[in-house]
Each structure stands twice: as structure tokens, then as C-alpha cells.
C-alpha positions as CSV (number, residue, x, y, z in Angstrom):
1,X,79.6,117.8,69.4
2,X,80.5,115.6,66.3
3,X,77.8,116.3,64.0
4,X,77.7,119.9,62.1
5,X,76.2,121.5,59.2
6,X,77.5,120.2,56.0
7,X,79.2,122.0,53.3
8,X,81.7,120.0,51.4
9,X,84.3,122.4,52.5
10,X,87.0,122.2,55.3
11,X,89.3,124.6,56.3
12,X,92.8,124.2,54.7
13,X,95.5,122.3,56.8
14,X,92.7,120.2,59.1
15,X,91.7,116.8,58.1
16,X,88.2,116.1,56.4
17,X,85.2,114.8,58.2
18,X,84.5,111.1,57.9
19,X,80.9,111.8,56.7
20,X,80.1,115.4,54.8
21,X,76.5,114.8,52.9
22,X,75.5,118.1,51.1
23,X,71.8,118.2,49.6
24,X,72.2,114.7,48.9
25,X,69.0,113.2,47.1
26,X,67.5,110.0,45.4
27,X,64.4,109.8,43.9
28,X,62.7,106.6,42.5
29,X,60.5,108.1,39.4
30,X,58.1,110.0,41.1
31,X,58.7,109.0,44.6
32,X,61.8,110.8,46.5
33,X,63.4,108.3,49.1
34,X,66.0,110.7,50.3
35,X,65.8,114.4,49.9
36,X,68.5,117.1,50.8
37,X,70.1,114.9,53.5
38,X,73.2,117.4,54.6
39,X,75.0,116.2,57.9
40,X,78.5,115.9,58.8
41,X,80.2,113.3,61.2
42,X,83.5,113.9,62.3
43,X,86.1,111.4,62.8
44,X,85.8,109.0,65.9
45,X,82.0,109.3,66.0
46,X,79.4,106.5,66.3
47,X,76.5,108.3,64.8
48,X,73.3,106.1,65.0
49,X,70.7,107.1,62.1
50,X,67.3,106.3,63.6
51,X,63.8,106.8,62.0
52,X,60.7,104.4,61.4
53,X,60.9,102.0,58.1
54,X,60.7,103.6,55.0
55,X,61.8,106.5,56.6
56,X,65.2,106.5,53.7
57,X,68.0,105.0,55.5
58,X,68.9,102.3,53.8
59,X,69.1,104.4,50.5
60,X,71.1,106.8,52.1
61,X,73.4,104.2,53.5
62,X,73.9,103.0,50.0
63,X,74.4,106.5,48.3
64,X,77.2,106.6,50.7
65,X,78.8,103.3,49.8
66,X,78.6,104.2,46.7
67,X,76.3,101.1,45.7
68,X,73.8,103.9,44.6
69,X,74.1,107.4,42.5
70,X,72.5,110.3,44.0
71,X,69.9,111.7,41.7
72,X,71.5,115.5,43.1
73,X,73.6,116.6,46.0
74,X,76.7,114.3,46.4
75,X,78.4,113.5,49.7
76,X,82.4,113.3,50.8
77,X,83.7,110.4,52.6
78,X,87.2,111.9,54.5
79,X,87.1,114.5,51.8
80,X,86.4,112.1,48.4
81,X,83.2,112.7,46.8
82,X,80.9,109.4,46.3
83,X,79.3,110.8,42.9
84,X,82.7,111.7,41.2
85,X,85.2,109.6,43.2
86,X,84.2,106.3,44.1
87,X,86.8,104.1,43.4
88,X,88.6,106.3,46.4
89,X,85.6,106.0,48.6
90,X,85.4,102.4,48.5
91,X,88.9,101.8,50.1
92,X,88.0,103.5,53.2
93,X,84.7,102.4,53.9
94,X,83.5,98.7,55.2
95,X,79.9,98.6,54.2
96,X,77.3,95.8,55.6
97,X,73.9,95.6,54.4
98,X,71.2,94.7,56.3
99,X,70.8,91.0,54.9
100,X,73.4,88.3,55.4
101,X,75.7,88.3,52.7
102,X,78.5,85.4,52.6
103,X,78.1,82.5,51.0
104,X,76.4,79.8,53.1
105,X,78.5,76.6,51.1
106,X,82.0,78.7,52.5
107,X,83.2,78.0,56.3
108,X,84.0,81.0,58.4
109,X,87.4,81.1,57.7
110,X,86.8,80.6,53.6
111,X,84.3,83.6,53.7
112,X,86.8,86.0,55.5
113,X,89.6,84.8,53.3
114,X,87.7,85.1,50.2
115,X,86.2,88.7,51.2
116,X,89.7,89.8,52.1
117,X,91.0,88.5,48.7
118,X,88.8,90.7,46.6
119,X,89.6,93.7,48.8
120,X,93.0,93.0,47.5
121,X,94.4,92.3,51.4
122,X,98.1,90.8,50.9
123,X,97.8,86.9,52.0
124,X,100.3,87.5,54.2
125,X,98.2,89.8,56.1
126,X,95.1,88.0,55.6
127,X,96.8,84.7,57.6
128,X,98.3,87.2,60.3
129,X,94.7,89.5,60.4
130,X,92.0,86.7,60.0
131,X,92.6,85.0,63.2
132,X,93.0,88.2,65.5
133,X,89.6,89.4,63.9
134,X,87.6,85.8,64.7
135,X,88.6,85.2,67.9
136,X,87.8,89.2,68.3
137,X,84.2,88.5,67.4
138,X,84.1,85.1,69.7
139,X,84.4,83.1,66.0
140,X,87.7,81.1,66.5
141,X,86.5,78.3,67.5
142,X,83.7,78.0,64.9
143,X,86.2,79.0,62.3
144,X,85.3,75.6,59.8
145,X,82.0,75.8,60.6
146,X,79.7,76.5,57.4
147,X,78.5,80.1,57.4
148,X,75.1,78.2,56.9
149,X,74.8,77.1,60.1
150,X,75.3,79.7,62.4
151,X,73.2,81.5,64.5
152,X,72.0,84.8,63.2
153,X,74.6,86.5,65.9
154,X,77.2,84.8,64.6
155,X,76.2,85.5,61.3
156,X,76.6,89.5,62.1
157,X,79.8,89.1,63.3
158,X,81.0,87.1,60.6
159,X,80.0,90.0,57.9
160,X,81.4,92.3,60.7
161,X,84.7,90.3,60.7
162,X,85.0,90.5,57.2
163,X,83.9,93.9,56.3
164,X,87.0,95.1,59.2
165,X,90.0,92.5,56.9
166,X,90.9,95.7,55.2
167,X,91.3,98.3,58.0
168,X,88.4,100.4,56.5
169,X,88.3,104.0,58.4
170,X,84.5,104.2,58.6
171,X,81.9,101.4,58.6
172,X,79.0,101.9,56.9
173,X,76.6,99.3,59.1
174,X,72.8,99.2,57.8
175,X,70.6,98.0,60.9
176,X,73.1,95.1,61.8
177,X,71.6,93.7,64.4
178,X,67.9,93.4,64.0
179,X,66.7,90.4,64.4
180,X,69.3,89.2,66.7
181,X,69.1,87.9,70.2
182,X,70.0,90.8,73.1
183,X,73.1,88.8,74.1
184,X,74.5,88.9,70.8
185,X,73.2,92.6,70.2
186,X,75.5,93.7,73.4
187,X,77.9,91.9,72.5
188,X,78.0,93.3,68.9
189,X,77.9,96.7,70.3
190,X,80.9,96.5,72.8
191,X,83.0,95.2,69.5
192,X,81.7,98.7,67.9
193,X,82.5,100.6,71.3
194,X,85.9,98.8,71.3
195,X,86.5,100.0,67.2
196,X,85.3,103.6,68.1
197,X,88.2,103.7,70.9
198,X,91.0,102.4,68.1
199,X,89.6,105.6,65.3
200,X,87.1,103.9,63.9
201,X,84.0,105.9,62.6
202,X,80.9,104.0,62.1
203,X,77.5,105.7,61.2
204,X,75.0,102.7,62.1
205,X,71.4,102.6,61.6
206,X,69.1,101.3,64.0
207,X,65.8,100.4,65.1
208,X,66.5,99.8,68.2
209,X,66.7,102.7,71.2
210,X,69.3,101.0,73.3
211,X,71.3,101.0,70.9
212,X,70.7,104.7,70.1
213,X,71.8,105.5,73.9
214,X,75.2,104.0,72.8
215,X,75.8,106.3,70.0
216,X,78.0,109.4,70.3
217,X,75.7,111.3,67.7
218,X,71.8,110.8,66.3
219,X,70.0,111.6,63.7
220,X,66.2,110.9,62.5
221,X,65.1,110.5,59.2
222,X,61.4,110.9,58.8
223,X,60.5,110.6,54.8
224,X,63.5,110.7,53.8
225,X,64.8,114.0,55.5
226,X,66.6,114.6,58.7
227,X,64.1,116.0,61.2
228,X,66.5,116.4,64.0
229,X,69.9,115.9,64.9
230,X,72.2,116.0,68.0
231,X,73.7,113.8,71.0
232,X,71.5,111.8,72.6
233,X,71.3,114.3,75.0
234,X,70.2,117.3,73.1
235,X,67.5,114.5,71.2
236,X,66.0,113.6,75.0
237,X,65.7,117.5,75.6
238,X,63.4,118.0,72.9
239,X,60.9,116.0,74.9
240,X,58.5,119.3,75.6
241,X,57.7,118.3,79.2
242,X,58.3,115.6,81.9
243,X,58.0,111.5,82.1
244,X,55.7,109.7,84.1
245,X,55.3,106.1,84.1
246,X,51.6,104.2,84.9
247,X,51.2,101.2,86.5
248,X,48.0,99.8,86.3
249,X,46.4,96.4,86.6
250,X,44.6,97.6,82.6
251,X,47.5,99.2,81.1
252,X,45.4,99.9,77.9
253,X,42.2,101.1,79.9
254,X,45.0,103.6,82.0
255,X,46.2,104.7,78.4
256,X,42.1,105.4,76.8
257,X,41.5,107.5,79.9
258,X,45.1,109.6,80.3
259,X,45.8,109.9,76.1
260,X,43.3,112.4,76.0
261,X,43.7,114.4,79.5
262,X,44.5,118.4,79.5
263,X,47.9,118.9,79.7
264,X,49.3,115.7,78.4
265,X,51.7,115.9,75.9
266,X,51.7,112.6,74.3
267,X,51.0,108.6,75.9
268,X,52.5,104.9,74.7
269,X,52.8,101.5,76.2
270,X,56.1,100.5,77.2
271,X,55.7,97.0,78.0
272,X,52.7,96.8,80.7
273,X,53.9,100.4,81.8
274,X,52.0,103.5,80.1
275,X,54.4,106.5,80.0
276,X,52.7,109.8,79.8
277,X,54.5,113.2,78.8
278,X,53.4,116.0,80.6
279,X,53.5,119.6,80.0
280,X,51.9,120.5,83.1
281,X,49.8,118.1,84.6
282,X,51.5,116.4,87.7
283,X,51.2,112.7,88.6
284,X,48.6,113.3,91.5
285,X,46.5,114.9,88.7
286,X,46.9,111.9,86.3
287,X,46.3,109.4,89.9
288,X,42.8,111.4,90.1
289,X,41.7,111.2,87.3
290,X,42.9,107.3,86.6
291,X,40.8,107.3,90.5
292,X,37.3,108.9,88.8
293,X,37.5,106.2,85.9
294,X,37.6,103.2,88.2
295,X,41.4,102.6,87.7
296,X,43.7,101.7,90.5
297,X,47.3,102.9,89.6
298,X,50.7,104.1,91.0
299,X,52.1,107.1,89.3
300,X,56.0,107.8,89.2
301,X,58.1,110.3,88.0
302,X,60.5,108.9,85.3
303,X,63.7,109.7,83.6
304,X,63.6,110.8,80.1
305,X,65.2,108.3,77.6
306,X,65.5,107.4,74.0
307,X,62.5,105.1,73.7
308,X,60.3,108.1,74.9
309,X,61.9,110.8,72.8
310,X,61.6,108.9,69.8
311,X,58.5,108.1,70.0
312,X,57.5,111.7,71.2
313,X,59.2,112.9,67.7
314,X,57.5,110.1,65.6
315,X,54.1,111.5,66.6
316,X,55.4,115.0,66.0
317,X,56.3,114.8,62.6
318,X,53.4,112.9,61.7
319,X,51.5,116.0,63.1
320,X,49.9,117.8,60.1
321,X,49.0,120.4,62.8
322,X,51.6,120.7,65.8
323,X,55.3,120.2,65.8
324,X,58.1,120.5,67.9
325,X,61.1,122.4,66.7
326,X,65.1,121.8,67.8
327,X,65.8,123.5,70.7
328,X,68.6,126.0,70.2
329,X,71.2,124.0,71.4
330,X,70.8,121.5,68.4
331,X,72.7,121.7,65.0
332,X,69.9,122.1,62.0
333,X,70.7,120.6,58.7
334,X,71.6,123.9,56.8
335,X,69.7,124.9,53.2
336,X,72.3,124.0,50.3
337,X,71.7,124.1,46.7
338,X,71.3,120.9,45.0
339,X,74.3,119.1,43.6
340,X,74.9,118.2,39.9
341,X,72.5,116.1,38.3
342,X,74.2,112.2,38.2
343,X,73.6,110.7,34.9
């Protein structure tokens, strides 16, 4: 497993971990975005960071590329610390916000030459690198295109393409592909799958729970802390009973009646489908009693997946009264004291 405890420490002769937050925290006056946020990645991982909006990743994404100082706690990229070591930081790291960022007057090839430029990439390498990297990302051929008019795919790979000009070890990717279309969403994904297989660490957050699935490591921020943490795996297992799926010519109707039925553990629409977590009940008990409201349905047994267990953790820890704790076999964030004070 590829996430651990944080502590800011590693043992002496092994390399540092590409992501080591300890206690790290931002507050905004009186409201705290991000508080105590301690997680380690390891080298090689594709951590996805997952949690509903507003939930703090964006800040924490930033603390890390150093585009925003902690208010305490500080965090180590491959062993430099982002409070007190920046300008070592930003070297290693290939940071992409969540908005497009290139200049829409430059063509493709301008912007990745430009970007390049101020990451101080030889020119030498940056006419040997800049190719390779476009026709990577299916670019070459729109290479004097304006960055203006390309599709919002494109447009993610373009930021990709130039974030990667100077070799960075971990990519720092803030929700880079919402908003586009599912082709260009797999596609950007297989180019993250290929990076991972070269070294390349990325810690990517991400609405979406394909996506998640794709991730070697997860973790989900609710207000600003980590709530749980693991493989995909270990997150699905925290799903306190098993999956049905509903099939019913009223999907909504199905949900009214089953939402508040003994032994259910928690209901949503996917699609026209309602799933149903169950603790206990079976699906010939949810068939009968779908039967005594008038509702025709079929009622399958389901696999577990990402879409399920996060919304099955969303309504936990929104919960004032019931939660669901990590199983043992997840890694808990550990209690650290607070970090200095950043100015």
C-alpha cells in the first residue's frame, strides 16, 4: 500500500516519499479550508483525492505547489519542505490548476515553448522534447492551431503537455478533466497510466468515480479533513453491507418506498437504477415490499463500486448521529502537532 501515516521523517539511506503532509492547515480568517491534512504517497503512486466541492482540495493542491503558505503544519515533496524550501519544491513538481491556463493568442507549439522557456528547459531540449510530448497527447497535428480554439480535451492536454516539458517527478493535477467529454477523459487517463509506468507520481483530484477506480491510492476530504484513506479496495470495503440494484418502471417512487425500509443502509439513483445498501435485508425482501406499494421491479445483487462507496461515505460524514469508522485494514491519518506558524 502506498499511502502511510505521515511524519516528515524517513529512515536514513531510503529515498523520501513523493508526498509527506504533516498537520498541514489553511485557514481563511475565521473559516479553516484545510485542517491537519497528514498523508503520505510514495513514489510511483496515482493517488486520487476525492471529496464533494468545498470539501478543501484545491487549497491543499496549492499548499503543495507551493502557490499557497500553510497557516501551520508544512508538507515535504521528495523530502523538501513547501513552507521553508520552495524554490526546491517547484523543480520537481508539474502543477495544473483546474482552469485553462495558456494564453489563447499563442498556437500549441508557442505555449509549450514559452512554458518550457520559463522553466528554464535548454532550447535544445525544448525542440527535441516538444514534439515527442504533442504527438504523445494526439496534439501534432494541431500544433499551429491557436490554443483558443481547441476543444476543452485538447485544451487539458495541452496544459498537460506543457506542465511534463521539464521532466517534473510528481504532477500536481487539480480536477483536470471535468468538464470534458468521456473520450477525451479516457484518453487523458491512459497518458497518466502510461506516466505512472515511466516513475511518475501524480496525486489527482477528481470528481469523478471512474476515475477514482483508476487510482492506485484514495483519499476523501470532507471539510477540509481526510475522512478516510486506502486503495480502492479497502475504500469499497467500508460499504457496511451488500449492493442491490432496482429496476423499476418509477425509479423515484422505488426509492420513497425502499429509503426508509428496516435494514437498509442507505439508497441513491444511479441513472434510472436505484441501488440500495443492505445490512440485512435480502432482495426478495426489498421485491415484497416494492410488491405491497404497487411497484413492479427486478431486484439484483450488485458489485460494490466507487460510485456507491462514495456516496455511502458522503452521507456518513454528514451524519451528526451515525458514522462509519475505517475498517482495520485502512491506514488513519495519525494525530501530529501543528507545524510552525507561516508568516
Amino acid at each position: 500500500m502506498t499511502i502511510a501515516p505521515a511524519t516528515g521523517e524517513h529512515a536514513i539511506g531510503t529515498s523520501p516519499p513523493a508526498i509527506d503532509a504533516v498537520g498541514l492547515t489553511k485557514r481563511f480568517g475565521d473559516l479553516e479550508a484545510v485542517g491537519d491534512f497528514t498523508l503520505r504517497v510514495s513514489v510511483g503512486a496515482l493517488c486520487g483525492l476525492l471529496g464533494p466541492d468545498g470539501a478543501g482540495k484545491t487549497t491543499t493542491i496549492r499548499m503543495l505547489a507551493t502557490v499557497l503558505m500553510p497557516t501551520s503544519g508544512d508538507a515535504y515533496v521528495l523530502g523538501h519542505s513547501v513552507t521553508r524550501e520552495a524554490g526546491r519544491v517547484t523543480p520537481l513538481i508539474g502543477y495544473m490548476p483546474q482552469k485553462f491556463s495558456m494564453y489563447p493568442d499563442l498556437t500549441v507549439a508557442e505555449n509549450v515553448d514559452f512554458f518550457a522557456t520559463i522553466r528554464g528547459v535548454p532550447k535544445a531540449e525544448r525542440r527535441k522534447r516538444a514534439p515527442e510530448l504533442l504527438d504523445r497527447m494526439g496534439l501534432g497535428p494541431f500544433a499551429s492551431r491557436r490554443a483558443a480554439n481547441l476543444s476543452g480535451g485538447m485544451k487539458q492536454k495541452l496544459m498537460l503537455a506543457s506542465v511534463l516539458m521539464h521532466s517534473p517527478s510528481l504532477l500536481l493535477l487539480d480536477e483536470p478533466t471535468t468538464g470534458v467529454d468521456p473520450v477525451s477523459r479516457r484518453e487523458f487517463w491512459e497518458i497518466l497510466a502510461d506516466l505512472r509506468a515511466e516513475g511518475t507520481t501524480a496525486l489527482v483530484a477528481t470528481p469523478y468515480m471512474d476515475e477514482a477506480e483508476r487510482c492506485t491510492d484514495l483519499a476523501f476530504l470532507d471539510e477540509g479533513h481526510i475522512r478516510y484513506q486506502g486503495t480502492p479496495d479497502e475504500i469499497k470495503a467500508l460499504v457496511p453491507g451488500t449492493l442491490v440494484e432496482v429496476h423499476a418502471p418509477d425509479p423515484r417512487a422505488a426509492l420513497m418506498v425502499l429509503e426508509s425500509a428496516p435494514g437498509v443502509v442507505g439508497t441513491h439513483l444511479f441513472g434510472d437504477v436505484v441501488r440500495v445498501v443492505c445490512a440485512q435485508t435480502g432482495p426478495e425482501t426489498l421485491s415484497a415490499l416494492l410488491a405491497e406499494a404497487g411497484i413492479a421491479a427486478t431486484v439484483l445483487p450488485a458489485p460494490v463500486d466507487m460510485e456507491t462507496a462514495f456516496a455511502t461515505i458522503a452521507e456518513a460524514t454528514s451524519s451528526p448521529v451515525e458514522t462509519h469508522e475505517p475498517t482495520p485494514s485502512l491506514v488513519e491519518p495519525v494525530e501530529t502537532s501543528a507545524g510552525r506558524e507561516a508568516p
